[in-house]
C-alpha positions in Angstrom: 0.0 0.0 0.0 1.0 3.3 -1.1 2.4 6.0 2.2 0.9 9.6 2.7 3.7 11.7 3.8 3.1 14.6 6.6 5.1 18.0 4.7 4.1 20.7 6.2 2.6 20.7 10.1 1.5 24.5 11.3 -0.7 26.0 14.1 -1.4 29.2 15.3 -0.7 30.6 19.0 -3.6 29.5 21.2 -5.8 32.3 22.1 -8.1 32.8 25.4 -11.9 33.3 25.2 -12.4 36.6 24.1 -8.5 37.4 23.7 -5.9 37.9 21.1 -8.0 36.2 18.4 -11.5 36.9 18.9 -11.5 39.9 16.2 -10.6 36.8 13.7 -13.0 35.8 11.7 -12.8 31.2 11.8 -12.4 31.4 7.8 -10.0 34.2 7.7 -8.3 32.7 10.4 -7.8 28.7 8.9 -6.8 30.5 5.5 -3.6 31.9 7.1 -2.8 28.2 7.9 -3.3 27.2 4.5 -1.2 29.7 3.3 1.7 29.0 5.9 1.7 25.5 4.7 1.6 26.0 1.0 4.6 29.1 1.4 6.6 26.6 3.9 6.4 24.1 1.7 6.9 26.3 -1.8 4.6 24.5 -3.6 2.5 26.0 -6.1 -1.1 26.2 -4.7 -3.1 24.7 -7.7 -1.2 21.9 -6.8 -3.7 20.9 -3.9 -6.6 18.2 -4.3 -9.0 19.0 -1.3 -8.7 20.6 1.9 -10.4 18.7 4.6 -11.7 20.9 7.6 -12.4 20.1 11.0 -14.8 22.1 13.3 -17.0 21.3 15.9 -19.6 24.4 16.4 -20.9 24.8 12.5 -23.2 27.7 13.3 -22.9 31.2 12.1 -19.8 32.2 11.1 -18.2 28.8 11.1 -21.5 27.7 9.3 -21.9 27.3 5.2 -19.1 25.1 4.1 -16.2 26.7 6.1 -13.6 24.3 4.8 -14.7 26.0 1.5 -14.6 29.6 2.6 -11.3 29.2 4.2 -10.2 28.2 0.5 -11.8 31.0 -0.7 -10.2 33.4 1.7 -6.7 31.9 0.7 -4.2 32.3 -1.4 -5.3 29.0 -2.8 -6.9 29.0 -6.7 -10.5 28.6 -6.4 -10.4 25.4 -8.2 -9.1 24.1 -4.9 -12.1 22.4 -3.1 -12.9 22.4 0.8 -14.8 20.1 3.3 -16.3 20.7 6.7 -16.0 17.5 9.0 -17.4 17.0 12.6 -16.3 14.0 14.8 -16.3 16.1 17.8 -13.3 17.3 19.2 -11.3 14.9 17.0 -12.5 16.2 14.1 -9.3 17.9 12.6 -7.8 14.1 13.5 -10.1 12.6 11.6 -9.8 15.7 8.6 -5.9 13.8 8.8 -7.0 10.7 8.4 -9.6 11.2 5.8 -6.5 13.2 4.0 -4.2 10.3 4.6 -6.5 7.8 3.1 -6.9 9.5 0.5 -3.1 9.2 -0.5 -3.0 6.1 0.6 -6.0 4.8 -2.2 -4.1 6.8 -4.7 -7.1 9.2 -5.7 -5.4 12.3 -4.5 -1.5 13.5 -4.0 -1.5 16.0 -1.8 -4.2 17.2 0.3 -4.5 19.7 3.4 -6.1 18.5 6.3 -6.5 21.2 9.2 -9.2 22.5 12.1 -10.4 25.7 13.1 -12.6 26.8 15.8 -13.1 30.0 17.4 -14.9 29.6 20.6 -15.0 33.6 21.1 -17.2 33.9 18.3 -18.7 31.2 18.0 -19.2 29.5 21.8 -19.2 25.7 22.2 -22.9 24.1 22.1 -24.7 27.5 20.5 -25.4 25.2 17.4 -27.3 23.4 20.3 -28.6 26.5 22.6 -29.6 28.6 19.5 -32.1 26.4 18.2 -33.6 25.6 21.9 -33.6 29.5 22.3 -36.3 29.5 19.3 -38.0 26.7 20.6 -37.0 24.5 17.3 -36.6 20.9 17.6 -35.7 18.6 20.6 -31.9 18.8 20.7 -29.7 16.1 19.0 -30.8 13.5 21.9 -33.8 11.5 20.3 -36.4 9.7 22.6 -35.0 6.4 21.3 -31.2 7.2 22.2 -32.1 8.3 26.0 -34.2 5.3 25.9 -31.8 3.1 25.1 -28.8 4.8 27.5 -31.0 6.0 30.5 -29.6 9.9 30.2 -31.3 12.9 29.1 -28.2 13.9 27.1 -24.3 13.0 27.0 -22.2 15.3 29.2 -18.5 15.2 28.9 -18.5 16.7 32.1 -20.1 13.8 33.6 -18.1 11.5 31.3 -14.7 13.1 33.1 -16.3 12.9 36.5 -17.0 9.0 36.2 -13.5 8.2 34.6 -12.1 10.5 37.8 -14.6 8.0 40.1 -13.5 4.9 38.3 -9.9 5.5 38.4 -9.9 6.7 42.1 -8.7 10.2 41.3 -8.4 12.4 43.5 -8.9 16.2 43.0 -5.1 16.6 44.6 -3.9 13.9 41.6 -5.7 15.8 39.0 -4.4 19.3 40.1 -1.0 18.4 40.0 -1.3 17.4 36.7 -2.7 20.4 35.7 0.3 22.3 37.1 2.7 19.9 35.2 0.9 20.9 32.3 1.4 24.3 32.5 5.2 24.3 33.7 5.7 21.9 30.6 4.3 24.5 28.1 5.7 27.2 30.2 9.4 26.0 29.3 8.8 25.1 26.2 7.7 28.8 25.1 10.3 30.1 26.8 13.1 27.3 25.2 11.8 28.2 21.9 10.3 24.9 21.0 7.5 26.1 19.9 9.1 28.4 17.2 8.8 26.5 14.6 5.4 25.3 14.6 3.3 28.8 15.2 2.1 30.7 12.3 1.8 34.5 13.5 -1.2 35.9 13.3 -1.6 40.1 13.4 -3.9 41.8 16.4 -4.8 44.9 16.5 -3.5 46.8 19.9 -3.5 50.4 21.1 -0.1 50.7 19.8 -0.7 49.0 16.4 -0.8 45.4 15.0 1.9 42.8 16.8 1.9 39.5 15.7 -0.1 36.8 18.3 2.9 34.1 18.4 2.8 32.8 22.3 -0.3 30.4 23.2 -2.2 33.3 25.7 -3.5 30.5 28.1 -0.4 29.1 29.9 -0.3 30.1 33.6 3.5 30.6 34.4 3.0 32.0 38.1 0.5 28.5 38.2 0.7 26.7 41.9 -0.9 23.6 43.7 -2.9 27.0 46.0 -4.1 28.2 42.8 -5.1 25.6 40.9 -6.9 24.2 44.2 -8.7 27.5 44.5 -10.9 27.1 41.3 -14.3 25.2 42.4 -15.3 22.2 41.4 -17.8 21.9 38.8 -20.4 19.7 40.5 -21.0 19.7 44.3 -19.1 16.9 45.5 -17.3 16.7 42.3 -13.4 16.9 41.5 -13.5 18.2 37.8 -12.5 22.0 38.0 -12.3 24.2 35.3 -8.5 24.7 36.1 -7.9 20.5 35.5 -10.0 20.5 32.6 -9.0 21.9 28.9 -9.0 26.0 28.5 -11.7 27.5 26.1 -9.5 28.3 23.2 -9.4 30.3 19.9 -6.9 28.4 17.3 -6.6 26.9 13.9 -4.2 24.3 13.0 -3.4 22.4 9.4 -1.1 19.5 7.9 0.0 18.7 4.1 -0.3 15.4 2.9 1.8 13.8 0.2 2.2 10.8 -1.7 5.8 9.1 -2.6 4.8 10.5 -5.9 4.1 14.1 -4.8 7.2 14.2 -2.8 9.6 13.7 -5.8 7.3 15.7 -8.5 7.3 18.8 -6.1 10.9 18.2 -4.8 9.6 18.3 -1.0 11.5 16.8 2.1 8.4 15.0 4.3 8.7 15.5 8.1 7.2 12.0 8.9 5.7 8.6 7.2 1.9 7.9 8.6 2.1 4.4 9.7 -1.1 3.9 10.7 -4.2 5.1 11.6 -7.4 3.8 13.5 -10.9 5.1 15.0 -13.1 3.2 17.3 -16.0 3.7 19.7 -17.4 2.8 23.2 -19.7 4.0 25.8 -21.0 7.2 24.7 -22.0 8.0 28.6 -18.6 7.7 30.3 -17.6 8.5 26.5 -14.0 10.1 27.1 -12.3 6.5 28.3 -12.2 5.7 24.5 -9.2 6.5 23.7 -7.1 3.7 26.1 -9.2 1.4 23.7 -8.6 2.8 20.4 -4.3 2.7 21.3 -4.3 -1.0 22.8 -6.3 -2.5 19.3 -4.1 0.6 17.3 -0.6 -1.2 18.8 -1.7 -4.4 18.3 -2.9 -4.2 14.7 0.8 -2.3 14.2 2.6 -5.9 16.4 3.6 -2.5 18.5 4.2 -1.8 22.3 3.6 0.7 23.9 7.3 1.0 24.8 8.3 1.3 21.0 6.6 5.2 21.1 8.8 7.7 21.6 6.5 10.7 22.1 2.5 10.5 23.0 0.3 13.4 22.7 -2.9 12.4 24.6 -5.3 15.4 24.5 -6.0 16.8 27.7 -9.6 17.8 27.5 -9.9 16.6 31.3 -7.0 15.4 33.7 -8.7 12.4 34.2 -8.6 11.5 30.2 -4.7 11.2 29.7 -4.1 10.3 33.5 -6.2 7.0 33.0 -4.5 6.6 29.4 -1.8 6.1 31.6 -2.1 4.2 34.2 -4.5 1.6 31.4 -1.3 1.5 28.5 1.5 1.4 31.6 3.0 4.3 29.5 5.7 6.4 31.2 4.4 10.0 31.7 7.8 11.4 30.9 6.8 10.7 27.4 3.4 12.6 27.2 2.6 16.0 25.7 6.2 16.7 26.6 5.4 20.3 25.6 2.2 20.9 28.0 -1.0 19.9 26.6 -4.6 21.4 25.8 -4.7 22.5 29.9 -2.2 25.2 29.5 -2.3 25.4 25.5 -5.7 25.4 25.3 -8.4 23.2 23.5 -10.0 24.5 20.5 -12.0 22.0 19.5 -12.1 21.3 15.7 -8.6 22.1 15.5 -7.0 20.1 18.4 -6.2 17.0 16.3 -4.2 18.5 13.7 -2.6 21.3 16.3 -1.3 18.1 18.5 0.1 16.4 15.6 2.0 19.6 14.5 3.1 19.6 18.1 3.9 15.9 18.5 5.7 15.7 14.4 7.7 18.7 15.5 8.7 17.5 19.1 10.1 14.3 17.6 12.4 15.8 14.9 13.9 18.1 18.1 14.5 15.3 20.2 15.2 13.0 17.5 12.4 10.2 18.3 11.2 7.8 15.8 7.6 6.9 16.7 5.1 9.1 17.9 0.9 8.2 18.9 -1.6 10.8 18.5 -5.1 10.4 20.3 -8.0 12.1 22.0 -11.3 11.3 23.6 -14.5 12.7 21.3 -18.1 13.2 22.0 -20.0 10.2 21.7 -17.7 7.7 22.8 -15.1 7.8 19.9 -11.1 7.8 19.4 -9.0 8.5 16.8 -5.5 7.0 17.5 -2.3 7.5 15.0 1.0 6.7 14.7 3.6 8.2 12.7 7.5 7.5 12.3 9.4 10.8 11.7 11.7 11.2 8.6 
């Protein structure tokens, strides 16, 4: 079977709710990843097949085909067609995978996969809210599904609480690896590490435009005394705000390429995808998926979980990675080495490719082989990838 070859990986600086890049419009805001990766790579823009586009809230102005618009707000030809995908928060993942298939079938060469979401503009569950506002419809939840799973509706919140009550977590356990996250992306920004990765994106300021290139949700002063300040979400609960995932503004993209591509285009790939995998579970704890998807995903590859260098396990809840953890036996030296989605933020649609640019770029620095991506998604999936860097 044909490879699909990761170029290009770009992301922008995480921004906080209503921060640096709330005056960004979501289509504006993608297109200045698809133009990073097409000027990184020097290719010439006609050259690309599809852009695949993950978002999760596809309501006003990420509504209407915004893998399309962010095409259309590109440098990109307009012959250059785009797609709007939603598997929940692993949605730009799954925009990867779609893109990687694709190469792999041989009915495309090079396609851009990438995520966008801003929560500023457009908040997470309005797609829901809006509609229940106008008194249209009963919400995504039919009779039959709450029937069948004896819930009014699927809460991740809930999901993180049970996996925290399952695992024996304590509120202590997860607070202290909310601090690590935080002192992890706080020396990485300051080492540089993230250089390379962050496309800069101009904000307007009382002294004129800077460019946004340092993720505005890392807490550098962060302590065990402040973290434990934050309450906890449900009364009697352990799930704070401050050991969960930070609202986050952010758009993220990769270039795909065949063998084919590579030696047309004369383009040096940053890593081989070597395999890819999405499963599904229990869409009421729904957020445990992702130990799952890895154990069938190494055992398909004849892999263990010893032979990965680097693991970026997406921090949407302490409780997620910690239990991804303690289920694979993997050694937490080895995961989101950089800080994760606590500290850097979690926006949504654009998380999966945004960890694989960190995770493809933390291998070539440290001059690992392997590297698994995964994350936990609404409804009880997982997408899980590997890749070997080049």
């Amino acid at each position: 079977m044909p490879y699909a070859y990761i170029v290009e990986a770009a992301r922008t600086a995480g921004g906080r709710r209503k921060g640096a890049l709330s005056g960004w419009h979501p289509a504006d805001m993608a297109a200045e990843i698809l133009n990073a990766l097409v000027d990184r790579s020097g290719i010439d823009p006609a050259a690309i097949e599809d852009v695949i586009m993950g978002c999760v809230s596809q309501g006003g102005e990420q509504s209407t085909a915004l893998g399309r618009n962010a095409v259309l707000a590109s440098k990109l030809p307009r012959s250059v067609p785009g797609v709007t995908i939603d598997r929940q928060c692993g949605s730009s993942q799954q925009a990867l995978q779609f893109a990687a298939q694709a190469v792999m079938s041989g009915t495309q060469d090079m396609v851009i996969a990438a995520g966008v979401e801003s929560m500023s503009r457009v908040p997470m569950n309005s797609a829901i809210d809006v509609y229940a506002q106008a008194g249209m419809g009963k919400g995504p939840w039919s009779d039959r599904i709450q029937h069948t799973y004896g819930v009014r509706e699927f809460s991740q919140f809930r999901g993180a609480q049970m996996i925290a009550d399952k695992y024996g977590f304590t509120r202590e356990d997860m607070d202290r690896f909310a601090l690590e996250s935080h002192q992890r992306a706080a020396r990485a920004t300051e080492s540089g590490a993230f250089n390379s990765e962050i496309v800069p994106l101009d904000i307007g300021t009382s002294a004129g435009a800077v460019a946004h290139v340092q993720d505005e949700g890392i807490r550098y002063d962060a302590s065990l005394e402040s973290i434990g300040s934050v309450r906890t979400l449900q009364e009697g609960g352990t799930i704070t705000a401050a050991n969960a995932s930070q609202v986050c503004d952010g758009a993220s993209g990769i270039l795909v390429a065949s063998e084919a591509a590579l030696k047309t285009h004369g383009l040096e790939p940053s890593a081989r995808i070597a395999s890819l995998l999405v499963t599904a579970g229990d869409p009421v704890i729904m957020l445990e998926e992702p130990v799952f998807s890895t154990q069938k995903a190494l055992v398909r590859q004849n892999m263990k979980i010893e032979d990965i260098d680097l693991y970026e396990v997406n921090e949407a809840f302490a409780s997620v990675p910690m239990a991804w953890l303690r289920m694979l036996d993997a050694d937490p030296a080895r995961m989101n080495v950089n800080g994760g989605a606590i500290a850097l933020g979690h926006p949504l649609g654009a998380s999966g490719t945004k960890l694989m640019t960190t995770l493809v770029h933390a291998l070539r620095a440290r001059g690992g082989r392997f590297g698994l991506q995964t994350m936990c998604e609404g409804g009880g999936m997982a997408n899980v990838m590997i890749v070997e860097a080049m």
